[in-house]
C-alpha positions in Angstrom: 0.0 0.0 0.0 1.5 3.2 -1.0 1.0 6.6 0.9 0.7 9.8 -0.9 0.6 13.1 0.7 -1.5 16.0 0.3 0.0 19.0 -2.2 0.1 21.4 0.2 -1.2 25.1 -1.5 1.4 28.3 -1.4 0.1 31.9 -1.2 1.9 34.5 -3.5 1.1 38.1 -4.3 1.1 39.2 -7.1 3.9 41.8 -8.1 3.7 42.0 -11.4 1.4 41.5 -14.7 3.3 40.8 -17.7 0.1 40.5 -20.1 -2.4 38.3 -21.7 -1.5 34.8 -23.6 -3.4 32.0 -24.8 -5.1 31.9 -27.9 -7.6 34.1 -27.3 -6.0 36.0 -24.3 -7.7 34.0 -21.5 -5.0 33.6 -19.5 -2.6 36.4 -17.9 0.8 35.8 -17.1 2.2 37.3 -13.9 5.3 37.7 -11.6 4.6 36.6 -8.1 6.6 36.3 -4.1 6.2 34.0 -2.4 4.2 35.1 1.3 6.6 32.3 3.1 9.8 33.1 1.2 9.7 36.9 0.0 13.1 36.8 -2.0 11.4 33.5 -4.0 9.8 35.2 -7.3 8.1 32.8 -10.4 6.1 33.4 -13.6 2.6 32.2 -12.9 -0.3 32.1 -15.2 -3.5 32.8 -13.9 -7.0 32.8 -15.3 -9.0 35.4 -14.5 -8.9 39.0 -13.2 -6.4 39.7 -11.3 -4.0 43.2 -10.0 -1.3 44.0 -8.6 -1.4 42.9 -4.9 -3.8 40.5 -5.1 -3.0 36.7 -3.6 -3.0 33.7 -5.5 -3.0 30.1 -4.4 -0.8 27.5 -6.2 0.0 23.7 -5.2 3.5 22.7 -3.8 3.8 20.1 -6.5 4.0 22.9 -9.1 6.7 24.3 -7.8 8.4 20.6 -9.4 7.2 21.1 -12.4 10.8 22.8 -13.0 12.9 20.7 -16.2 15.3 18.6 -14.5 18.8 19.5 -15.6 20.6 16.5 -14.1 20.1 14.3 -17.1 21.1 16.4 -19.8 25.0 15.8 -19.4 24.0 12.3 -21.0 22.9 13.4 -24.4 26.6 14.4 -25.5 27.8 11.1 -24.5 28.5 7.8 -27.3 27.7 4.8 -27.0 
């Protein structure tokens, strides 16, 4: 039986909007802080209104979502 834990949800504010992307400019892409760590800054997108200030919620497991670079010294390599 495997256990699996609960994403846990992160509050940012909102620091800066960038603009509107998607095809038809549904979703806005913005710079946030993160509340817990305040020198911690990523591109979000977010669909909706949203300003400057306001505070989003976004899943712990999304912060993962970042390419693993560890694997990319193989690629060069022959076989």
């Amino acid at each position: 039986m495997s256990t699996m834990s609960q994403p846990v949800a992160s509050k940012a504010r909102v620091i800066k909007i960038l603009g509107r992307i998607g095809a038809r400019g549904i979703l806005t892409e913005v710079r946030v802080q993160l509340l817990e760590y305040p020198k911690m800054h990523f591109l979000r997108t977010v669909k909706g209104p949203v300003r400057i200030g306001d505070i989003v919620d976004f899943e712990d497991t999304e912060l993962n979502d970042q390419p693993s670079f560890k694997t990319l010294g193989n690629f060069g390599d022959k076989a």
